[in-house]
C-alpha positions as CSV (number, residue, x, y, z in Angstrom):
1,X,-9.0,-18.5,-10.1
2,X,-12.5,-16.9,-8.8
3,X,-15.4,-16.5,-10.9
4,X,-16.8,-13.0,-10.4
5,X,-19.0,-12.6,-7.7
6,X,-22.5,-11.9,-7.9
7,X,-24.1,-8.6,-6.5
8,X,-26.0,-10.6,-4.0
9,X,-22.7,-12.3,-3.2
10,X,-20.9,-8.5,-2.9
11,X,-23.7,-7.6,-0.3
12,X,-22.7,-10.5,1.8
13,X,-19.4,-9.9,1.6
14,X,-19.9,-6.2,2.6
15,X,-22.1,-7.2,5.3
16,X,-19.4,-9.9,6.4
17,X,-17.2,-7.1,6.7
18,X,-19.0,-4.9,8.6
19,X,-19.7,-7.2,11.0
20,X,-16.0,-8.0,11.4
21,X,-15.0,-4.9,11.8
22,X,-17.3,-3.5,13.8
23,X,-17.5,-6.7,16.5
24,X,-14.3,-8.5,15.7
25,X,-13.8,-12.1,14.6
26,X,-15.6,-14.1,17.0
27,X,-18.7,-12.3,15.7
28,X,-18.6,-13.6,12.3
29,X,-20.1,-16.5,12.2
30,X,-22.5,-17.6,9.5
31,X,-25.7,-17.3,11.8
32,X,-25.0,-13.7,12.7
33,X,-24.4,-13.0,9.0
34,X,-27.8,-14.1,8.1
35,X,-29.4,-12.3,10.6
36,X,-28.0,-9.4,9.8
37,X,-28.9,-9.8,6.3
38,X,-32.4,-10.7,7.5
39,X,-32.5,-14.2,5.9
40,X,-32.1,-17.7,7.3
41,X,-28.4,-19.2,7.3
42,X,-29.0,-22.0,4.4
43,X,-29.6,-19.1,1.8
44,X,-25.7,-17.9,2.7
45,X,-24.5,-21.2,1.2
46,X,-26.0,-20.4,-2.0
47,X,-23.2,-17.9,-2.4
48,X,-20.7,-18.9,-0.1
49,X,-19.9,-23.2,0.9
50,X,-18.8,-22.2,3.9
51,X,-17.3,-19.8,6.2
52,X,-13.6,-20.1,4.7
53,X,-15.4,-19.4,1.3
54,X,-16.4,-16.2,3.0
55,X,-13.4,-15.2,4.2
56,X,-12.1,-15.4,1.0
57,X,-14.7,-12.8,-0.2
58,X,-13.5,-10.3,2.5
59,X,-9.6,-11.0,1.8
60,X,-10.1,-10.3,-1.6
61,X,-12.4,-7.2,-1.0
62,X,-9.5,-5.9,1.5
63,X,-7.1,-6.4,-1.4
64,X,-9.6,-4.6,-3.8
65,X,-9.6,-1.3,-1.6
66,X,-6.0,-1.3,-0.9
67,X,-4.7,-1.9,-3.9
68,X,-6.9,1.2,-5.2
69,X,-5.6,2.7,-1.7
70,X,-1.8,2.1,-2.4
71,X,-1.8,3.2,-6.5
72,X,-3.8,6.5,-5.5
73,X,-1.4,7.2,-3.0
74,X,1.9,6.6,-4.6
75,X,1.0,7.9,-8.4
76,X,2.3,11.0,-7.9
77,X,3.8,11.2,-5.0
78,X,7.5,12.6,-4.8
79,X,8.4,9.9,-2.3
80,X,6.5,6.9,-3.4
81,X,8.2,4.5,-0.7
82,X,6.9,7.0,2.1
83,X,3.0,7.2,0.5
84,X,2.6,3.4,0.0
85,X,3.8,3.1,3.6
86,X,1.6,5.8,4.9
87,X,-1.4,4.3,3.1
88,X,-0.3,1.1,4.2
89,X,-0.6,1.7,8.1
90,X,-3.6,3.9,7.9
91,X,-5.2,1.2,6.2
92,X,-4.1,-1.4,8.2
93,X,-5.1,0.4,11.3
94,X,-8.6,1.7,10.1
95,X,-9.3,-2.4,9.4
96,X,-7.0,-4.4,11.6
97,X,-9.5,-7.3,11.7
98,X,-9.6,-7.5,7.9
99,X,-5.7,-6.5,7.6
100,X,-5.2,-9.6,9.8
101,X,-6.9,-12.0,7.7
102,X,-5.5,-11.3,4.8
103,X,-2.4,-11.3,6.0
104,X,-2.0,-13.7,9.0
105,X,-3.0,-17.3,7.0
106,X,-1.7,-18.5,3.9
107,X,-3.0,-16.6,0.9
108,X,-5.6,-18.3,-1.1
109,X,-4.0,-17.3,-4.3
110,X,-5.9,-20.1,-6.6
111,X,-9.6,-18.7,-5.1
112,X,-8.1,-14.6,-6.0
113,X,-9.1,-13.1,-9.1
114,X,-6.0,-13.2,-11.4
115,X,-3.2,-10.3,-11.2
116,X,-5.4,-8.8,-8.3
117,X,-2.0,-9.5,-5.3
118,X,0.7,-8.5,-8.2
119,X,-1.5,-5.3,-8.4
120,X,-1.3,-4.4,-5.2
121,X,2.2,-4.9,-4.5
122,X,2.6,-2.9,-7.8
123,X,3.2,0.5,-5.9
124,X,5.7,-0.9,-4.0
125,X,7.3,-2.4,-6.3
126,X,7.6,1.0,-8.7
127,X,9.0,2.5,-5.2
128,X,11.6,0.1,-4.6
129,X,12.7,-1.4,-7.9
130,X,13.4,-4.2,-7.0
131,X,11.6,-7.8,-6.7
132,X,13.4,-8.8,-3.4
133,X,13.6,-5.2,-1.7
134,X,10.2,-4.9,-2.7
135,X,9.7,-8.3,-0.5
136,X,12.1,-7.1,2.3
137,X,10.7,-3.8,2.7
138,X,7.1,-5.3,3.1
139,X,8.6,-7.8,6.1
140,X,9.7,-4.5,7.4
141,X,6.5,-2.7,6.7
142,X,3.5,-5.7,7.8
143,X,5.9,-6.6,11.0
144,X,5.9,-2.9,12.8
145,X,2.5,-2.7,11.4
146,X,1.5,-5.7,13.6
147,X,3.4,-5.0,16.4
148,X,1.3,-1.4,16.2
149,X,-1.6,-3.2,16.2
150,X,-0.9,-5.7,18.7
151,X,0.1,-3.0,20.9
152,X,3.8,-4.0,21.6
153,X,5.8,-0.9,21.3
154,X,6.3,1.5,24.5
155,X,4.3,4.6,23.6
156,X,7.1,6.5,22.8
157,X,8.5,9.1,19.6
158,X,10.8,5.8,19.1
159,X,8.5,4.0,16.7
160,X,8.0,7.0,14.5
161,X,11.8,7.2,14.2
162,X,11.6,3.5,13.3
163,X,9.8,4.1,10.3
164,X,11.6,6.6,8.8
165,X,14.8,4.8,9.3
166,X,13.1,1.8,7.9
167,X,11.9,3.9,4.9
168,X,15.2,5.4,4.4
169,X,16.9,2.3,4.6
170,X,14.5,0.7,1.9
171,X,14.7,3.6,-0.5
172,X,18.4,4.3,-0.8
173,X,20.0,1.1,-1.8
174,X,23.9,0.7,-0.8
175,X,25.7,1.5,-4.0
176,X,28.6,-1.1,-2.9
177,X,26.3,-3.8,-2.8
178,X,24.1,-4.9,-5.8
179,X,20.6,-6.3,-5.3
180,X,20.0,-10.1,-6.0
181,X,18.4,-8.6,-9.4
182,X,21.1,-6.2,-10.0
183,X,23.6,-9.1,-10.0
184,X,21.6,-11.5,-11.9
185,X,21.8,-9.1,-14.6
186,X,25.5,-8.3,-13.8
187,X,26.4,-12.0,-14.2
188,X,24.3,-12.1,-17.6
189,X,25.8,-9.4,-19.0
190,X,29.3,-10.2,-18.1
């Protein structure tokens, strides 16, 4: 797992982010960074070995804020499952660049701070019960949230309609058929 970063490393990483979300990915290079921190390149590898190291720093911050973003929306919310996914676009379309990268590569999981990806799939977890609905419903959730942000739906009232029937779908479990969980426990219990 990560150390903790350093302040001076948390600037960077800030900056880092800035810059890719303001002028996309082919602007964050570690050149750019530097001058935009107003020193020269070499001092960046002090903090960061190279530019995947970096990107590590911003997937972990973008985990940071939605985490926070997803357990302030769902805490009290009378439809949890609707909240996290409200929270969930909005944050994914306020930072596509950053919503990409941490979710379009493999997750570096051994370079994350410990618990920090369980917490943030902790909301929807509490709004689904269930370990593999959990899972299904966020296939459901990160793919029309892609295809949103790629663009790829008709602009139409269809993909609104979408949602809710994938939210309904996902909150109401079929009582005739148990979850993988549910009959795990069935089968235990005899």
């Amino acid at each position: 797992m990560a150390r903790p970063p350093t302040v001076r490393a948390r600037e960077i990483v800030g900056v880092a982010r800035e810059i890719l979300e303001s002028e996309g990915p082919q602007a964050l290079t570690m050149r750019h960074l530097a001058d935009r921190l107003g020193i020269r390149a070499p001092s960046l590898y002090k903090h960061f070995p190279h530019k995947a190291a970096l990107e590590v720093g911003i997937i972990i911050n973008g985990f940071e804020e939605a985490a926070a973003a997803f357990e302030d929306a769902a805490e009290d919310a009378a439809e949890p499952l609707e909240a996290f996914v409200m929270t969930y676009r909005a944050f994914a379309k306020a930072h596509p660049h950053v919503y990409r990268l941490m979710t379009e590569r493999p997750l570096p999981r051994d370079q994350m701070p410990y618990g920090l990806e369980a917490r943030t799939a902790a909301p929807l977890l509490r709004a689904t019960g269930d370990p593999a609905r959990a899972r299904a419903t966020w296939a459901f959730i990160h793919g029309l949230t892609m295809l949103e942000l790629n663009d790829r739906l008709p602009p139409d009232r269809l993909t609104e309609s979408a949602w809710q029937i994938g939210v309904q779908q996902f909150r109401s479990p079929r009582s005739d058929v148990a979850t993988p969980a549910e009959s795990e426990v069935q089968a235990r219990t005899g």
